[in-house]
TORLUM-598142 format. One record per atom (N, C-alpha, C): x, y, z; residue in one letter. Coordinates in steps of 0.001 Angstrom, whole numbers, padded with zeros to 6 digits, always signed. Last residue first. Example, Ala and Ser with C-alpha at 12.3 -4.5 7.8 and 13.67 -1.06 7.14 Angstrom:
<recs>
+012850-002250+007080S;+013670-001060+007140S;+012900+000030+007870S;+013190-005690+007800A;+012300-004500+007800A;+013200-003300+007800A;
</recs>
This chain:
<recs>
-045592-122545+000311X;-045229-123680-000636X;-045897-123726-002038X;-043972-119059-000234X;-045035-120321-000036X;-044821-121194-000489X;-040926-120480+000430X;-042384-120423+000650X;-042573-119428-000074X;-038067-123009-000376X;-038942-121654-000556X;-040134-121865-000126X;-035053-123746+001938X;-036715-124079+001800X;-037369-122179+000795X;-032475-123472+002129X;-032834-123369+000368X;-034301-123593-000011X;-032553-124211+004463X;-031750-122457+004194X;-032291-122771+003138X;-035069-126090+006121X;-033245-126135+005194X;-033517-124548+004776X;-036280-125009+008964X;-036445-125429+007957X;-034960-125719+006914X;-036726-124753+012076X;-035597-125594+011296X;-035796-125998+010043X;-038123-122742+012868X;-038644-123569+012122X;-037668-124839+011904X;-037022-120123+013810X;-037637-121213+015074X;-038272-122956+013899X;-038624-118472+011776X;-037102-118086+012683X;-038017-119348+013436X;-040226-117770+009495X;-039372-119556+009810X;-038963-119069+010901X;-040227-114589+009538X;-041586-115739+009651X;-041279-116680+009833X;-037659-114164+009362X;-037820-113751+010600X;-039833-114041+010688X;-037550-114762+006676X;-036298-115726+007832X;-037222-115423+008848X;-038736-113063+005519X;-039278-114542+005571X;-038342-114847+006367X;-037437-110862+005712X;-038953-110511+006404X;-039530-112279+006640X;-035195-111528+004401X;-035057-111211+005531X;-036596-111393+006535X;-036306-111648+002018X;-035677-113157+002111X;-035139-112754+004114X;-036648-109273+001155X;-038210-110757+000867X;-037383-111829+001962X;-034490-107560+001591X;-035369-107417+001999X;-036418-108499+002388X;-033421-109084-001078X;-033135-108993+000459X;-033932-108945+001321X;-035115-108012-002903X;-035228-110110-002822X;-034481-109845-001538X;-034956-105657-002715X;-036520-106180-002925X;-036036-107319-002299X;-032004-105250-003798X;-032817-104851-002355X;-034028-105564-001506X;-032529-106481-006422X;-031212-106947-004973X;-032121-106950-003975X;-033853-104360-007508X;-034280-105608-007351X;-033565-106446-006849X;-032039-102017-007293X;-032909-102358-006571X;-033771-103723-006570X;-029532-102854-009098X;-029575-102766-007590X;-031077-102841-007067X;-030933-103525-011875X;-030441-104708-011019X;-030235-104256-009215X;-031832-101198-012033X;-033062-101434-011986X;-032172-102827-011202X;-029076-099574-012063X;-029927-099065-011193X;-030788-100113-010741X;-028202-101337-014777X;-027612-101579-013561X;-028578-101056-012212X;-029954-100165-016503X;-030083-101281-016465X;-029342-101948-014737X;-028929-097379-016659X;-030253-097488-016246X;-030888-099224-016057X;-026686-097968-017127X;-026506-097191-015829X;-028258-098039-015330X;-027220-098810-019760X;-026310-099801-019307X;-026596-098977-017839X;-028246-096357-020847X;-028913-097700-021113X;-028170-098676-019569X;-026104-094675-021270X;-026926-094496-020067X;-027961-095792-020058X;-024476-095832-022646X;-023802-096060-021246X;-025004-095607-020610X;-025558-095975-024867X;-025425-097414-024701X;-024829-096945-022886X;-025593-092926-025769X;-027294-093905-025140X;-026718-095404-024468X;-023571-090978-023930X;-023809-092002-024886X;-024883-092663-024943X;-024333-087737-022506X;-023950-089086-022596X;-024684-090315-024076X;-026228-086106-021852X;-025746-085615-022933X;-024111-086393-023329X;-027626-087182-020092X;-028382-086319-021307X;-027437-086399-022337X;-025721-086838-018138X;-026065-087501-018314X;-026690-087490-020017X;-026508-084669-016498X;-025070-084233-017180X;-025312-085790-017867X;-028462-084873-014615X;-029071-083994-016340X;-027772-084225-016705X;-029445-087581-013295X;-028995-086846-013521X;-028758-086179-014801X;-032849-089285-013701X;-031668-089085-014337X;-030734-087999-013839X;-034592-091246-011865X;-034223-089995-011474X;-032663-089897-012229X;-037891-093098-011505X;-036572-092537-012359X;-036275-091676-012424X;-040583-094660-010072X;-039677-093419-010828X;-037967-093696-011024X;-041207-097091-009468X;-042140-096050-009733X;-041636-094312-010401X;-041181-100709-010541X;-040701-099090-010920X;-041625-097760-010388X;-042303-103172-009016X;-042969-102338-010373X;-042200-100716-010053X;-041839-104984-007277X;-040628-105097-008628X;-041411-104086-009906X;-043515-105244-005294X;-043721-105964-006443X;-043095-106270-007683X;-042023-103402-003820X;-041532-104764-003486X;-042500-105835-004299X;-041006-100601-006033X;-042155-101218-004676X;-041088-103021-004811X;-038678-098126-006190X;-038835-099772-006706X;-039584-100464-006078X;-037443-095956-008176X;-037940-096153-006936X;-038747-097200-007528X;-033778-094929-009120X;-034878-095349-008863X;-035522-095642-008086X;-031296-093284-010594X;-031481-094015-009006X;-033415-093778-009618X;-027911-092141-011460X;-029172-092840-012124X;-029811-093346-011047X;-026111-091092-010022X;-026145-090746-011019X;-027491-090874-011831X;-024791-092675-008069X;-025886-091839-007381X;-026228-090551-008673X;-022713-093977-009074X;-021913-093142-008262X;-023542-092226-008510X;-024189-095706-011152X;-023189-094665-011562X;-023354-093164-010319X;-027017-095986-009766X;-026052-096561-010393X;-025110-095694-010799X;-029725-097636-007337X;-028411-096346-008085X;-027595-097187-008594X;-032753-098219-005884X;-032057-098385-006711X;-030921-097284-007054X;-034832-097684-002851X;-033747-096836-003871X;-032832-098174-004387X;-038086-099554-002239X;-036662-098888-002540X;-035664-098614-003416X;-040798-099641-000869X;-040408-099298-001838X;-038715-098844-001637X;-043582-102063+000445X;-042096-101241+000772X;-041768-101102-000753X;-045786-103375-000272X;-045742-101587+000055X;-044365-101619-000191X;-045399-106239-000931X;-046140-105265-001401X;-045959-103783-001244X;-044376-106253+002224X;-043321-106521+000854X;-043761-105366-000183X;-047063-105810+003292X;-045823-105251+003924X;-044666-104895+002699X;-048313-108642+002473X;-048743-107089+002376X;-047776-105841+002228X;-046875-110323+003246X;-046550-110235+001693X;-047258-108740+001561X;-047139-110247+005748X;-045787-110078+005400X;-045846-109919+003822X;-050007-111273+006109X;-049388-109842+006516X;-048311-109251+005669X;-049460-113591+005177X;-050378-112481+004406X;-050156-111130+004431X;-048221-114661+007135X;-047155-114676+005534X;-048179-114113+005189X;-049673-114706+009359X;-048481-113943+009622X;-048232-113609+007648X;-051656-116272+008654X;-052153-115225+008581X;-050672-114417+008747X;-049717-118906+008747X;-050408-118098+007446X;-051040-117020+007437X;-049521-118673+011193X;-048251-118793+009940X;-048545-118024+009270X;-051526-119310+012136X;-051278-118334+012885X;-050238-118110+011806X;-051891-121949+011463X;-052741-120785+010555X;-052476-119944+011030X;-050227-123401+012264X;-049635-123186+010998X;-051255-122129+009842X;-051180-123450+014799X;-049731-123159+014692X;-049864-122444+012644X;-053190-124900+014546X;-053375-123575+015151X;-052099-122582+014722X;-052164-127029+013729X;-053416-126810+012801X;-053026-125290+012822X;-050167-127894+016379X;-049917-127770+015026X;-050556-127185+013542X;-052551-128413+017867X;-051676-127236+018325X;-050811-126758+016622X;-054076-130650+016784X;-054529-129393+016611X;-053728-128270+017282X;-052188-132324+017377X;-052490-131924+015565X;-053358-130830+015791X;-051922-132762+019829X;-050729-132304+019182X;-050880-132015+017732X;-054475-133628+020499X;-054078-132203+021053X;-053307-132110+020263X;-054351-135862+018918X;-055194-135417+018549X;-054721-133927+019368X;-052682-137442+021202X;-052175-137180+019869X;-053062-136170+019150X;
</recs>
């Protein structure tokens, strides 16, 4: 019994150095946000911190409440991406786990 808690010990620090990696990884990746038909589009690390904003100029000279509303929609697509992305890179850290589909980590 004592082998089977330390295969398990081994097991679940090999985990954890994996989910350090993987939050590293998250951390870096950055992606395109758009909105209005590739009109309004952003760049979005996987901390959810913005790094640019790319107005089309015909735009400018639009309503503030619709470019508000473009620039609000853009920032919802890419933070989609981000939690896809999070929720793909973590399936494929559980893959083999039988954990429930609604388990969050870290714990």
């Amino acid at each position: 019994m004592i082998k089977g808690i330390g295969d398990f010990m081994k097991q679940a620090q090999a985990m954890q150095e994996n989910m350090k990696h993987m939050q590293q990884e998250i951390e870096t990746l950055e992606v395109q946000g758009e909105a209005g038909a590739g009109m309004v589009k952003l760049i979005m690390t996987g901390r959810h911190d913005v790094k640019k904003v790319s107005l089309d100029p015909s735009l400018l000279n639009e309503d503030q409440e619709i470019l508000e509303d473009l620039i609000a929609a853009a920032i919802n697509d890419a933070v989609s991406k981000v939690e896809t992305a999070n929720k793909d890179k973590m399936s494929s850290l559980t893959a083999g786990l039988n954990l429930p589909p609604d388990f969050k980590m870290p714990f």
